[in-house]
Biopython code that builds the backbone (N, CA, C, O; Angstrom):
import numpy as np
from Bio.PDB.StructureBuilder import StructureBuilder

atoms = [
    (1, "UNK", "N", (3.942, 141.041, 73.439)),
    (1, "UNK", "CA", (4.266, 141.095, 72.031)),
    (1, "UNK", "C", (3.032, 141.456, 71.205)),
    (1, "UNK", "O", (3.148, 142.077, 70.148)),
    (2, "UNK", "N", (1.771, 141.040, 71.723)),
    (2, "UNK", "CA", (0.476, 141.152, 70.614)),
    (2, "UNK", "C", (0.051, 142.612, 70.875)),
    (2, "UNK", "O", (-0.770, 143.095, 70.095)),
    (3, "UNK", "N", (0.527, 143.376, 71.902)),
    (3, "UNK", "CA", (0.332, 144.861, 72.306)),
    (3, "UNK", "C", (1.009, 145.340, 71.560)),
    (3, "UNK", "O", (0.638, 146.352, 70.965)),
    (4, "UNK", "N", (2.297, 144.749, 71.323)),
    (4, "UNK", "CA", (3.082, 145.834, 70.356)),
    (4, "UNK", "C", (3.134, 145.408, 69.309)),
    (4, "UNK", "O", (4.125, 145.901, 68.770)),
    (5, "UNK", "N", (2.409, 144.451, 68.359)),
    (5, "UNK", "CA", (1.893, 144.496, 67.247)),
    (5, "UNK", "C", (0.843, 145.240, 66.998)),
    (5, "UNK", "O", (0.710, 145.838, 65.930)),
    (6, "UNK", "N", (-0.107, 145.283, 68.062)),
    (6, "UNK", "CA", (-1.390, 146.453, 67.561)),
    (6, "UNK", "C", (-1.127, 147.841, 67.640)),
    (6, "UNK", "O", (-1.438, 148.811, 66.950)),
    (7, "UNK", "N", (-0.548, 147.690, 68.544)),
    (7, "UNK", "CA", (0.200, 149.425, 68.258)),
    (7, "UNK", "C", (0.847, 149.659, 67.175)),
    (7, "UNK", "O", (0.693, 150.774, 66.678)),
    (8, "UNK", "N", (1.702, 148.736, 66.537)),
    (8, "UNK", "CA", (2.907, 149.473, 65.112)),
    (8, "UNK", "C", (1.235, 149.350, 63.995)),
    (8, "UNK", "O", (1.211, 150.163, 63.071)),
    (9, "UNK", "N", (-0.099, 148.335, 64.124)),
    (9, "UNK", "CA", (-1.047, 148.412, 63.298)),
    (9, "UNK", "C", (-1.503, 149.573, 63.385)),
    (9, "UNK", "O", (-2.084, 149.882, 62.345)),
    (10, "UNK", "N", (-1.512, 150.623, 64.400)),
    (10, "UNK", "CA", (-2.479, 151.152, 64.408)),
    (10, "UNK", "C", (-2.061, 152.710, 64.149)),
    (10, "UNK", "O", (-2.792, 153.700, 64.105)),
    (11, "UNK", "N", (-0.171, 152.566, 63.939)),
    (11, "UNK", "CA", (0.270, 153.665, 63.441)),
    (11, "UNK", "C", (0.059, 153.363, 62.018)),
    (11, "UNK", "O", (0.244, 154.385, 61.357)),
    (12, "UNK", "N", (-0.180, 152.596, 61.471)),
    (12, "UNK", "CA", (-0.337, 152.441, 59.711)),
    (12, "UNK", "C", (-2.108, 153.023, 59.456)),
    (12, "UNK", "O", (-2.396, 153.677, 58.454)),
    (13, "UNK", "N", (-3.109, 152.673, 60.475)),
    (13, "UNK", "CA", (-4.353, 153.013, 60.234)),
    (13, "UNK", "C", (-4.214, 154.336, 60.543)),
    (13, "UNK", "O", (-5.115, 154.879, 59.904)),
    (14, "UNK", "N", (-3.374, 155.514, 61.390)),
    (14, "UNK", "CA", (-2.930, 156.521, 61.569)),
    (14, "UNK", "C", (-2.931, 157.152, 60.636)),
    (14, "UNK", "O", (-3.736, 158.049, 60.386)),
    (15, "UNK", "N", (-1.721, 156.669, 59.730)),
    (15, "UNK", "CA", (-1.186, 157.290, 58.643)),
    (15, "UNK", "C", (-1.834, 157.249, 57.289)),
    (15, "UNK", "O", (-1.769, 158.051, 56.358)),
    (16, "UNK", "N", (-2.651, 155.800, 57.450)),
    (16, "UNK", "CA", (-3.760, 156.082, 56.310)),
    (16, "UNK", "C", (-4.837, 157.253, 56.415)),
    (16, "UNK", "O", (-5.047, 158.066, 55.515)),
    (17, "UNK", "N", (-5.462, 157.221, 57.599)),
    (17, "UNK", "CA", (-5.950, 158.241, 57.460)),
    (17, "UNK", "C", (-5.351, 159.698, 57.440)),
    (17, "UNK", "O", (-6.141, 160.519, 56.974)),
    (18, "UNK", "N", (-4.318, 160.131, 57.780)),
    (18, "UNK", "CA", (-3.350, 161.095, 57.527)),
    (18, "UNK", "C", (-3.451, 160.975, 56.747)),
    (18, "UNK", "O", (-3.715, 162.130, 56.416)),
    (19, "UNK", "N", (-3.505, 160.144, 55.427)),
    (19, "UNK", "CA", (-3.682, 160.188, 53.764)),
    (19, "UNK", "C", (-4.763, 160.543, 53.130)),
    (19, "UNK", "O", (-4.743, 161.276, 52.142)),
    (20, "UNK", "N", (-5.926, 159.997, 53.700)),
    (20, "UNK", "CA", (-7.101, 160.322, 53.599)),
    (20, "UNK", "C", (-7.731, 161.721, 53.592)),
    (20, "UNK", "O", (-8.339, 162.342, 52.720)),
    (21, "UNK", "N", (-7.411, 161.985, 54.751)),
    (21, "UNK", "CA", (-7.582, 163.718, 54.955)),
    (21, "UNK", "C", (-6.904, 164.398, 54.227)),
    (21, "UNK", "O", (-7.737, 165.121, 53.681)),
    (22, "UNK", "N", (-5.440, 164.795, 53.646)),
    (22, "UNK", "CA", (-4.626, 165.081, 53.007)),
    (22, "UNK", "C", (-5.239, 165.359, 51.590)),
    (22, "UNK", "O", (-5.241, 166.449, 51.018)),
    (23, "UNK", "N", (-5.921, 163.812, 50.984)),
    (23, "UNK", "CA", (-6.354, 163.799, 49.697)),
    (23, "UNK", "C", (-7.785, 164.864, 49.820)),
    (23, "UNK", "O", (-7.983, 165.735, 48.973)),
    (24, "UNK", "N", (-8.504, 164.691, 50.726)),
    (24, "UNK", "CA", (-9.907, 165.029, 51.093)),
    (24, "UNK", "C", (-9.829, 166.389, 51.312)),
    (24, "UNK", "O", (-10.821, 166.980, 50.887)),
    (25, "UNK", "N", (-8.726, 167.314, 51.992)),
    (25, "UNK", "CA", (-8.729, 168.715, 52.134)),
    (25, "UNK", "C", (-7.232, 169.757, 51.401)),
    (25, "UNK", "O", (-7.348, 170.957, 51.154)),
    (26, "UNK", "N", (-6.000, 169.002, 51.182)),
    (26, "UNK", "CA", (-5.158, 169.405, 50.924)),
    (26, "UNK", "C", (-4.591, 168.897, 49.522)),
    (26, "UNK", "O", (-3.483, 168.362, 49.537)),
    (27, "UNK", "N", (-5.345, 169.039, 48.183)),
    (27, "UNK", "CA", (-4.882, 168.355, 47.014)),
    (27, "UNK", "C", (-3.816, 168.422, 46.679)),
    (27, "UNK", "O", (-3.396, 167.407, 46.125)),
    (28, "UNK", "N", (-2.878, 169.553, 46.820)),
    (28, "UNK", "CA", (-1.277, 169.456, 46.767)),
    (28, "UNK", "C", (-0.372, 169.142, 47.521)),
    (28, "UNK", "O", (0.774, 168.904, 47.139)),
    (29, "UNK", "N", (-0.760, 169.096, 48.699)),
    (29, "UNK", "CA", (0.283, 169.236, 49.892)),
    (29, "UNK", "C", (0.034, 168.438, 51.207)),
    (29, "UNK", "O", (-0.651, 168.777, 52.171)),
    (30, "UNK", "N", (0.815, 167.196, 51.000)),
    (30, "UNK", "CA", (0.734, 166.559, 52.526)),
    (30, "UNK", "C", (0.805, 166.484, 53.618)),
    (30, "UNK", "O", (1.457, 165.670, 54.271)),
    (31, "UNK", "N", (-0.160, 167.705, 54.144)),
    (31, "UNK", "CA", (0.400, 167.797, 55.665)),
    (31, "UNK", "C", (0.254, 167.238, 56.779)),
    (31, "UNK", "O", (0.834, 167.329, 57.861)),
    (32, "UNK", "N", (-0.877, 166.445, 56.260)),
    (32, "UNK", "CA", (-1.490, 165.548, 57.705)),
    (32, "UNK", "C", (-0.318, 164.679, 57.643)),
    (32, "UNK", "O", (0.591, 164.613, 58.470)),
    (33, "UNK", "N", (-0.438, 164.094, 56.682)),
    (33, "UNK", "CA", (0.487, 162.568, 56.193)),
    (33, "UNK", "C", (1.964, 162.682, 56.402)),
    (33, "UNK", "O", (2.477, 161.619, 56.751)),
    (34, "UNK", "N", (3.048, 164.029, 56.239)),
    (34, "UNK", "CA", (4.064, 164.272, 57.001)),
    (34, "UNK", "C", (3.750, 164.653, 58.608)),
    (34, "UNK", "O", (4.340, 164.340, 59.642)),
    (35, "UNK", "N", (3.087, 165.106, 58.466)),
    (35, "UNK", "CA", (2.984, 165.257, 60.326)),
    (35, "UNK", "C", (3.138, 164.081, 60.977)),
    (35, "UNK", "O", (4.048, 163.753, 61.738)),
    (36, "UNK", "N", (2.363, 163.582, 60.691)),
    (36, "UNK", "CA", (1.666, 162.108, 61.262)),
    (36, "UNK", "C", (3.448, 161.372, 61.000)),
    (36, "UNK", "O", (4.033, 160.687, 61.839)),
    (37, "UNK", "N", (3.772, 161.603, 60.193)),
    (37, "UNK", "CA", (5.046, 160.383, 59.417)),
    (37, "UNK", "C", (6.255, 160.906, 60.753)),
    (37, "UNK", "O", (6.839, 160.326, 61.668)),
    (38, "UNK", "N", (6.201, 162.193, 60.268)),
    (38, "UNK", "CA", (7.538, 162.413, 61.636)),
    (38, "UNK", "C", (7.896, 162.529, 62.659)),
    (38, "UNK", "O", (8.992, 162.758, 63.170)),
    (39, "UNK", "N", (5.898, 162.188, 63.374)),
    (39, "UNK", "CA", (5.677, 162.285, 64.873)),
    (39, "UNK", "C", (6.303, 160.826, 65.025)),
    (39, "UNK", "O", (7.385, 160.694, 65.599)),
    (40, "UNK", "N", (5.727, 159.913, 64.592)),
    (40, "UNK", "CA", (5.979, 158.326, 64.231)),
    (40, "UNK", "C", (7.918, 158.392, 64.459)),
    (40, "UNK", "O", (8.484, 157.892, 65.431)),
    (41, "UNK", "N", (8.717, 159.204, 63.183)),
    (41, "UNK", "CA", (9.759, 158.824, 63.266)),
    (41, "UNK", "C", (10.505, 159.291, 64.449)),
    (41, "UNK", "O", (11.381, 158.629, 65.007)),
    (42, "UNK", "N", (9.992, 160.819, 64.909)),
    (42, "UNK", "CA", (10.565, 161.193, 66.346)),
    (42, "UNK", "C", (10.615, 160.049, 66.800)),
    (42, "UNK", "O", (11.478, 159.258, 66.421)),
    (43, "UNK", "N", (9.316, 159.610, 68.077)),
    (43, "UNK", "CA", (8.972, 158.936, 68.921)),
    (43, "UNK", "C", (9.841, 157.722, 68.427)),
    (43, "UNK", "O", (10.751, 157.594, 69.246)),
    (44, "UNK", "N", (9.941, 156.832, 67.492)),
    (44, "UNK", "CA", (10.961, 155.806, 67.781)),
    (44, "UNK", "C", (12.125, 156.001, 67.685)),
    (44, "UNK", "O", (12.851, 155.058, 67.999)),
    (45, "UNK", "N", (12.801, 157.345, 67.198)),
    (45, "UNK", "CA", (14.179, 157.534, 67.267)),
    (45, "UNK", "C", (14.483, 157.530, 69.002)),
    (45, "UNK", "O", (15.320, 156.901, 69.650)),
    (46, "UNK", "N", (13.279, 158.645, 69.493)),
    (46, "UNK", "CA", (13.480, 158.719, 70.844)),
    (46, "UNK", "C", (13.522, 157.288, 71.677)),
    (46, "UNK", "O", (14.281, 157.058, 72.619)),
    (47, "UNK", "N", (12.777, 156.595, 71.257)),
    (47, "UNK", "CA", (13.237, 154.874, 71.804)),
    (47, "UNK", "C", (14.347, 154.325, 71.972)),
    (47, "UNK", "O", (14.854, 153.867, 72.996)),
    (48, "UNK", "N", (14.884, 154.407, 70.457)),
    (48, "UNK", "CA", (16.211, 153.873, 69.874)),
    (48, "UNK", "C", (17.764, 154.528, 70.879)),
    (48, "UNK", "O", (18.808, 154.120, 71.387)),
    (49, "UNK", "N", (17.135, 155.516, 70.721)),
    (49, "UNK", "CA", (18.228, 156.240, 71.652)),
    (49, "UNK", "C", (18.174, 155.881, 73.062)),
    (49, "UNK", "O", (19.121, 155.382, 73.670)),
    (50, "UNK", "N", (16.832, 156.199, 73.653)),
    (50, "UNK", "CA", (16.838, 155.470, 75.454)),
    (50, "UNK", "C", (16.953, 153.749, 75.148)),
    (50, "UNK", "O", (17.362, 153.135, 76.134)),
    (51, "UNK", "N", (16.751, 153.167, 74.324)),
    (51, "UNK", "CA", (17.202, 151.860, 74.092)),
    (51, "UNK", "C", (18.959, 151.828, 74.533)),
    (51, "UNK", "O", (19.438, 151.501, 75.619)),
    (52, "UNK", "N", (19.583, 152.224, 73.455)),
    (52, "UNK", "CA", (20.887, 152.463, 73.873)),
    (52, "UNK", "C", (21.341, 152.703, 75.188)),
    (52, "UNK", "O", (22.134, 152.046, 75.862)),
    (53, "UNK", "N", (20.764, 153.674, 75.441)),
    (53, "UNK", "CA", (21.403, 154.494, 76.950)),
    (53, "UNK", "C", (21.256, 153.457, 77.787)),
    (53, "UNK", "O", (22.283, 153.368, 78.460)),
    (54, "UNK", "N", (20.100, 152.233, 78.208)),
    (54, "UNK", "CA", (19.570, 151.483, 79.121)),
    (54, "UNK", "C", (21.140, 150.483, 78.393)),
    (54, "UNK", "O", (21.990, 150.188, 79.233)),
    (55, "UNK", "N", (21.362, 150.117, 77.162)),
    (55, "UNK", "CA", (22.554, 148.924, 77.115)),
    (55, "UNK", "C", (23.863, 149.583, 76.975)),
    (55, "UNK", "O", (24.643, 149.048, 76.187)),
    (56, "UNK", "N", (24.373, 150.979, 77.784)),
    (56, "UNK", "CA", (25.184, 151.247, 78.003)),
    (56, "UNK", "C", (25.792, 151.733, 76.780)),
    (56, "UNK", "O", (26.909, 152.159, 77.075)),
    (57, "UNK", "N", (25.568, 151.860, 75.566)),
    (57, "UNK", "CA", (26.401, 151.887, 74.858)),
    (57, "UNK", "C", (26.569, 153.688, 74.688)),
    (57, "UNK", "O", (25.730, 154.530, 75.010)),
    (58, "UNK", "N", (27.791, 153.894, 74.141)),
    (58, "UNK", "CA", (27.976, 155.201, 74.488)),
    (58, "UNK", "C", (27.299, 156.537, 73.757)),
    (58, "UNK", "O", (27.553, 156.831, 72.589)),
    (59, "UNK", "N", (26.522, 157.199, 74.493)),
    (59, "UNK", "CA", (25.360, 158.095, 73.527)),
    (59, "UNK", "C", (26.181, 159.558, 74.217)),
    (59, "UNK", "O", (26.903, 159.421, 75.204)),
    (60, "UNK", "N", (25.949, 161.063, 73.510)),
    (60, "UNK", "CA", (26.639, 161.916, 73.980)),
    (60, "UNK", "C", (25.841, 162.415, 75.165)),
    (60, "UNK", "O", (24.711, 162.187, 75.596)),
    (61, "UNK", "N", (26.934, 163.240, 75.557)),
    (61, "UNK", "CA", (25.755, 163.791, 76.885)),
    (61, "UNK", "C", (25.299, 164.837, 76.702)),
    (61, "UNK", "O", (25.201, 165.498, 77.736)),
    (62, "UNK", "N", (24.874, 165.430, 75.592)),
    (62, "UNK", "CA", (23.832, 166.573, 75.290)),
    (62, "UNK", "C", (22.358, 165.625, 75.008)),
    (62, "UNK", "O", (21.302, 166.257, 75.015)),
    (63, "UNK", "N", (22.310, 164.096, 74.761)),
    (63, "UNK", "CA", (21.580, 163.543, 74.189)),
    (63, "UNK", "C", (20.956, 162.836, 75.477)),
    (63, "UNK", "O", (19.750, 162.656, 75.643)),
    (64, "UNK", "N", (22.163, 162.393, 76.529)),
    (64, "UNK", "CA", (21.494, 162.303, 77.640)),
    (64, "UNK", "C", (20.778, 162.970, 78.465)),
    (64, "UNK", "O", (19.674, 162.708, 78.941)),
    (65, "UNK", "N", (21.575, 163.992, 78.635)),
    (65, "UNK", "CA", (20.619, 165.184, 79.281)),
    (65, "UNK", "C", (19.306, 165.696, 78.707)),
    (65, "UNK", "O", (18.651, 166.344, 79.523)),
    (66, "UNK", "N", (18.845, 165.582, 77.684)),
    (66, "UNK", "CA", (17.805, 165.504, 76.715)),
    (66, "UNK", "C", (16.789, 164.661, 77.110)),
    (66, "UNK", "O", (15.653, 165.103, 77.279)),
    (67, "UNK", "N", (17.013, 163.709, 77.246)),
    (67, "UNK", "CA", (16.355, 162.368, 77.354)),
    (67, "UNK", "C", (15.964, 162.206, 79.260)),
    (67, "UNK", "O", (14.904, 162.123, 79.880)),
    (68, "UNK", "N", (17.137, 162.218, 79.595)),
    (68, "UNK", "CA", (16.479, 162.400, 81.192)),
    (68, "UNK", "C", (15.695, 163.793, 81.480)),
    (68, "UNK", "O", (15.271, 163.767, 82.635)),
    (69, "UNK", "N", (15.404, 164.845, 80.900)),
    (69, "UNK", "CA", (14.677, 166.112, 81.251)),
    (69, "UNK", "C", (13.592, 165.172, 80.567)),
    (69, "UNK", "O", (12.974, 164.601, 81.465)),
    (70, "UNK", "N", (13.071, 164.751, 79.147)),
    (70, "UNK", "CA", (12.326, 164.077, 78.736)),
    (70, "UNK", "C", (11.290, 163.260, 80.203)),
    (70, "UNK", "O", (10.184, 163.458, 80.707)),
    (71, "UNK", "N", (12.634, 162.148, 80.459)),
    (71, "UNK", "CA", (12.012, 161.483, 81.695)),
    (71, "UNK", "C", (11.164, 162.256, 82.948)),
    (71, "UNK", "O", (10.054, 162.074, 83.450)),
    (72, "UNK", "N", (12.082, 163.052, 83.146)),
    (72, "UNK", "CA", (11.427, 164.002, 84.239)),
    (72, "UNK", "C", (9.790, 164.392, 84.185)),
    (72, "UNK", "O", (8.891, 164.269, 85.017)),
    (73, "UNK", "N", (9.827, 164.933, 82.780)),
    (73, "UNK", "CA", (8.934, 165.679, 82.656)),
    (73, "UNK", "C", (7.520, 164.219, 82.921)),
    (73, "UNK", "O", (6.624, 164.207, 83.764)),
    (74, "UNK", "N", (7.778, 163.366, 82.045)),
    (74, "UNK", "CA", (7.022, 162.612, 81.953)),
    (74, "UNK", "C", (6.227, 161.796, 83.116)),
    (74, "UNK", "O", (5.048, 161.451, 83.184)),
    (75, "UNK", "N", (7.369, 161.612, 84.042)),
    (75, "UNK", "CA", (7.589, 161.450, 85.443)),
    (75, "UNK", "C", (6.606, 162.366, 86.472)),
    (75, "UNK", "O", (5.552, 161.978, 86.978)),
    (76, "UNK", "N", (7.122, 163.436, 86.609)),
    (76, "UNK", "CA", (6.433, 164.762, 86.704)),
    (76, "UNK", "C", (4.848, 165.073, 86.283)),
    (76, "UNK", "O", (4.420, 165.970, 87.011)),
    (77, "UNK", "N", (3.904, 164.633, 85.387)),
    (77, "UNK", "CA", (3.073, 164.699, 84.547)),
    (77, "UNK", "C", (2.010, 163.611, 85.221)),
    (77, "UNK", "O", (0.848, 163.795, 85.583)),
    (78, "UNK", "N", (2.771, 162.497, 85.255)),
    (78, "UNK", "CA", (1.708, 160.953, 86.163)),
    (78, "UNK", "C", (1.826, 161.575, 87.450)),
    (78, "UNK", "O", (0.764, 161.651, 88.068)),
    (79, "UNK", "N", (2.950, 162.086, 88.069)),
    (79, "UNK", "CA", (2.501, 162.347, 89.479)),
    (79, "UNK", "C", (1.670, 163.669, 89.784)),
    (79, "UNK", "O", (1.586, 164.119, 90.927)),
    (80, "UNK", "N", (1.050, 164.271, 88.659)),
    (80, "UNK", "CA", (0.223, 164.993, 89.143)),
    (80, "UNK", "C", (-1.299, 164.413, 88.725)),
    (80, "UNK", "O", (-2.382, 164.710, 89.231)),
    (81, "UNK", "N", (-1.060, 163.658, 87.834)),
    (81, "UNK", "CA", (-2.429, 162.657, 87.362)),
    (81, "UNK", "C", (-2.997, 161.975, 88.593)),
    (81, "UNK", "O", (-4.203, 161.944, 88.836)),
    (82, "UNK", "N", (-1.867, 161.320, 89.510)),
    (82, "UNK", "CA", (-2.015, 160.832, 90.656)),
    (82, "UNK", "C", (-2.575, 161.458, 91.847)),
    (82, "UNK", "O", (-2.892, 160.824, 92.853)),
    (83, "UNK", "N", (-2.716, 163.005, 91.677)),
    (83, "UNK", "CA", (-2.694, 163.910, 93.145)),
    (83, "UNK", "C", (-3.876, 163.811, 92.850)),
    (83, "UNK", "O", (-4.736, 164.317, 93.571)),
]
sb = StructureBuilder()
sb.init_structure("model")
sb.init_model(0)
sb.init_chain("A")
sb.init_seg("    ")
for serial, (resi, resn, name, xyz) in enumerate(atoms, 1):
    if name == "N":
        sb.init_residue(resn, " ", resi, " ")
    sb.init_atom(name, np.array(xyz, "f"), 0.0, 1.0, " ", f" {name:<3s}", serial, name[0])
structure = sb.get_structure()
């Protein structure tokens, strides 16, 4: 639990500085600070969804198949870290 409190902290020190830079190089336009915001919202939608899939509840299967190529890849990626 104290791992995954420092992690959701350390997407806020993320995004501050995504603010920071933003103010510091981009005076009109937030790009660090949306980047940063929708990498954040991907990645836990992508949770939310393999959350589901693991409690069965019914997700489509364009969304599954999505998500297990996801796995694969990821899968795929450590076992070459490993070679």
């Amino acid at each position: 639990m104290s791992q995954g409190m420092i992690r959701k902290s350390m997407i806020f020190v993320v995004i501050i500085i995504a603010n920071m830079t933003d103010i510091a190089l981009f005076h009109s336009a937030p790009v660090a600070k949306t980047g940063a915001v929708f990498y954040y919202i991907g990645m836990e939608g992508l949770s939310i969804l393999e959350n589901l899939d693991a409690m069965n509840v019914s997700v489509p299967g364009f969304i599954k198949k999505y998500l297990q190529s996801l796995k694969d890849k990821g899968e795929n990626s450590e076992n070459k870290k490993g070679d």
